[in-house]
N, C-alpha and C positions, 0 to 999 in steps of 0.2 A: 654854673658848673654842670657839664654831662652827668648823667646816673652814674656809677659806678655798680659794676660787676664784679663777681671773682676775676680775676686775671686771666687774662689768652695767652697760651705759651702761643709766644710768633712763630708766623710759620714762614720759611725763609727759601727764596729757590739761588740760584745765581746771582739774577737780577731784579728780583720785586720780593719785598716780604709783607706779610697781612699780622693787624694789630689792632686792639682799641683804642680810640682815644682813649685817656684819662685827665687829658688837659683843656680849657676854655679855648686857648689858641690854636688845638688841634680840630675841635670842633669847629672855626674859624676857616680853618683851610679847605673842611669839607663846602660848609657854607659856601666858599669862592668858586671853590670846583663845579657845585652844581649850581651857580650861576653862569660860569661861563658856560655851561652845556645847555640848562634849561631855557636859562634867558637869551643870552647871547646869541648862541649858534642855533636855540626853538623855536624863541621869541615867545616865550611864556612870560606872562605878567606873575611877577613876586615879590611879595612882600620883603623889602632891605636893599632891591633891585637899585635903588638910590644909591647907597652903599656897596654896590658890587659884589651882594651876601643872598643867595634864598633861605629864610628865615623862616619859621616859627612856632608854634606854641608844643609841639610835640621833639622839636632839638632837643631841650632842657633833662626829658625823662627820657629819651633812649640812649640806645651804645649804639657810639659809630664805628663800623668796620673802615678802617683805613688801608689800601694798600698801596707801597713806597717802593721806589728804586731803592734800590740795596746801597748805591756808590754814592748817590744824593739828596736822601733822604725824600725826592720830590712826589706830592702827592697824585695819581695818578690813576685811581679809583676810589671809590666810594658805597659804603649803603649805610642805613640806619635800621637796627632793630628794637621792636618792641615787646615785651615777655606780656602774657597778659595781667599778670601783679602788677607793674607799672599802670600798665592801659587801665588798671580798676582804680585805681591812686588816679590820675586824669581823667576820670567819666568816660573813657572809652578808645577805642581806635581810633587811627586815623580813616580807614577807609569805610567811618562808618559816616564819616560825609557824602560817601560817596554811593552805598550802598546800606540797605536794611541786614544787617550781619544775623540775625535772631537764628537760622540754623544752624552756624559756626558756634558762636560765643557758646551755646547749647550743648558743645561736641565735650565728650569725655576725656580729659589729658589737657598735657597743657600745653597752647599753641603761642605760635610768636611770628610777628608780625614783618616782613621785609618791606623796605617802601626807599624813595627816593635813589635809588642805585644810577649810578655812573658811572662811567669810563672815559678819558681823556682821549681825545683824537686818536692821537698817536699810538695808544697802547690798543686798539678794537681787533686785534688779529687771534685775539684769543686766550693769551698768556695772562693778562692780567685779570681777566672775568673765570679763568682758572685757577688763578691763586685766590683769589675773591670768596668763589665756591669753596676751598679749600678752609680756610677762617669760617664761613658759615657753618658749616660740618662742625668744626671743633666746637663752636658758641651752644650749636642745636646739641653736641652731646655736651657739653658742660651741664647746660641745663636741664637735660634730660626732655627736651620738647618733643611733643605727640604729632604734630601738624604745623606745618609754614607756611602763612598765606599773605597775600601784596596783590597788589595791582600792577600787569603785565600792559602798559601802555599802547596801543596802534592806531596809524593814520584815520584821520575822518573823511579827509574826499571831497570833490564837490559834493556838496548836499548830504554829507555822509555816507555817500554809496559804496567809497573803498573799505570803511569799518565794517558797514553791512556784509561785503563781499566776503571780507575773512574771516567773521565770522561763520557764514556758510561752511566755511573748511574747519571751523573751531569746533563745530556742531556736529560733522561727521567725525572728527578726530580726538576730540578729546569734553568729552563734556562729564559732569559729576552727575548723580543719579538724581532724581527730584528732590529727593530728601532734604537735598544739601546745597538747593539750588537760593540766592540770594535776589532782591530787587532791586534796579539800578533806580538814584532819586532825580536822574533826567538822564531818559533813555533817547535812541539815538532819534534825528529828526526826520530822515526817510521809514518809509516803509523797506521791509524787508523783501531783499532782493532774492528771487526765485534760484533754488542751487543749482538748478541744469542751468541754469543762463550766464550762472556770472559768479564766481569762487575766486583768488586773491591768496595768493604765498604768503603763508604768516611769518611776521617780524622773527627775526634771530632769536633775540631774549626770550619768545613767547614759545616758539618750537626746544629751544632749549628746555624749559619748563615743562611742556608737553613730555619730551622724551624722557628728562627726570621721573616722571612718574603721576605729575601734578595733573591736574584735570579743572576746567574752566566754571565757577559756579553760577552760569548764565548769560544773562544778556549784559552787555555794558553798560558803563556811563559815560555820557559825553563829560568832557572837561574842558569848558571854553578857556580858561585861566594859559591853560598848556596848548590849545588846538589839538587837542586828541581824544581817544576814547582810550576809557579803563576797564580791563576785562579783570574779574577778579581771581586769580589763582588759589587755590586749596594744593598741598600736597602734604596728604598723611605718613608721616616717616618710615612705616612700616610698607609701604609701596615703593618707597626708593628703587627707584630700577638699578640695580645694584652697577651692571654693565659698564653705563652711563656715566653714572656716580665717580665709579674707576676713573674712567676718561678725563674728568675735570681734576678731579683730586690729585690721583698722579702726575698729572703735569706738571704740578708745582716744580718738582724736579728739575723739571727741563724749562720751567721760566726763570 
């Protein structure tokens, strides 16, 4: 069975409304969902992939954000959150696979962990990574969380030189101060590409992130499993770019 939480008042537009699972079979739907995104349509190797399921050992303690057509209940986004009371009950985060967390875990307040998010083909025009945002807001104040952090996924390139490259534009545009800065545990396989020569338009979800408020804690990690590299996001609540914020939230409305 998923974790359970205090309850999410749903949040409901027209056409898509945001919810938690509370059911194994709805955890089940997300599972499918990011299967056919990760696997299917990335070609990430996953564990349940026999199954037409990406699985595993961190589903069980998180709450999954679901978001659903209004008229057919069909699932059509997705994320999973982790509170850090959970993550201490499991030994840890997820993206402490992926990275050395020791200056986050460190941070005062308490943080919660975004990971595995998707959206369905069909719905990527905005509305539904809208209503998404919208459910996240509500989760981070129910719980009163200090900071949200995840792994913002981008291309690796021949040789890794596209991750290298956007990262160059990651580093002029949004970096965290040293303090806060994390170690990726298999960093990229090129050397780094010189920023007069060669910079690279960051992914959607990762400039979204950026403009929220969030700021990058470093260098990535490659992730052979997915063909990608993970850059780790930090964003401290109290930085919410408020503006921004609006923009996604409000939507709801109008999806």
């Amino acid at each position: 069975m998923p974790a359970i939480a205090p309850a999410l008042p749903a949040r409901r537009g027209e056409r898509l409304f945001v919810d938690l699972a509370t059911a194994e079979l709805e955890v089940r739907e997300a599972q499918s969902l990011r299967f056919r995104v990760f696997g299917e349509e990335l070609g990430a190797r996953l564990q349940g992939g026999d199954r037409g399921l990406d699985v595993d050992a961190f589903d069980g303690v998180c709450q999954h954000l679901l978001v659903r057509e209004v008229q057919t209940g069909r699932l059509v986004g997705c994320t999973r959150l982790l509170t850090d009371v959970k993550a201490r009950e499991l030994g840890g985060f997820y993206s402490q696979s992926e990275f050395d967390l020791g200056p986050l875990v460190g941070l005062p307040g308490s943080l919660l962990e975004i990971g595995r998010t998707c959206i369905d083909p069909e719905y990527r025009q905005g509305a539904a990574i809208a209503v998404l945002w919208s459910g996240l807001a509500a989760f981070m104040q129910l719980h009163r969380c200090d900071y949200l952090f995840g792994c913002a996924s981008i291309p690796l390139g021949a040789d890794d030189i596209q991750a290298a490259a956007i990262m160059n534009r990651v580093r002029r545009q949004g970096l965290t101060g040293p303090e806060l800065r994390v170690s990726p545990r298999v960093p990229l396989r090129s050397a780094q590409v010189p920023g007069d020569v060669l910079d690279a338009p960051l992914p959607p979800l990762l400039k979204a992130y950026l403009r929220l408020g969030a700021r990058a804690c470093g260098e990535p990690c490659r992730d052979p499993d997915f063909g990608v590299a993970d850059v780790l996001i930090l964003l401290r609540v109290a930085d919410l770019n408020p503006v921004y914020a609006r923009h996604f939230i409000e939507r709801l409305g109008g999806a």
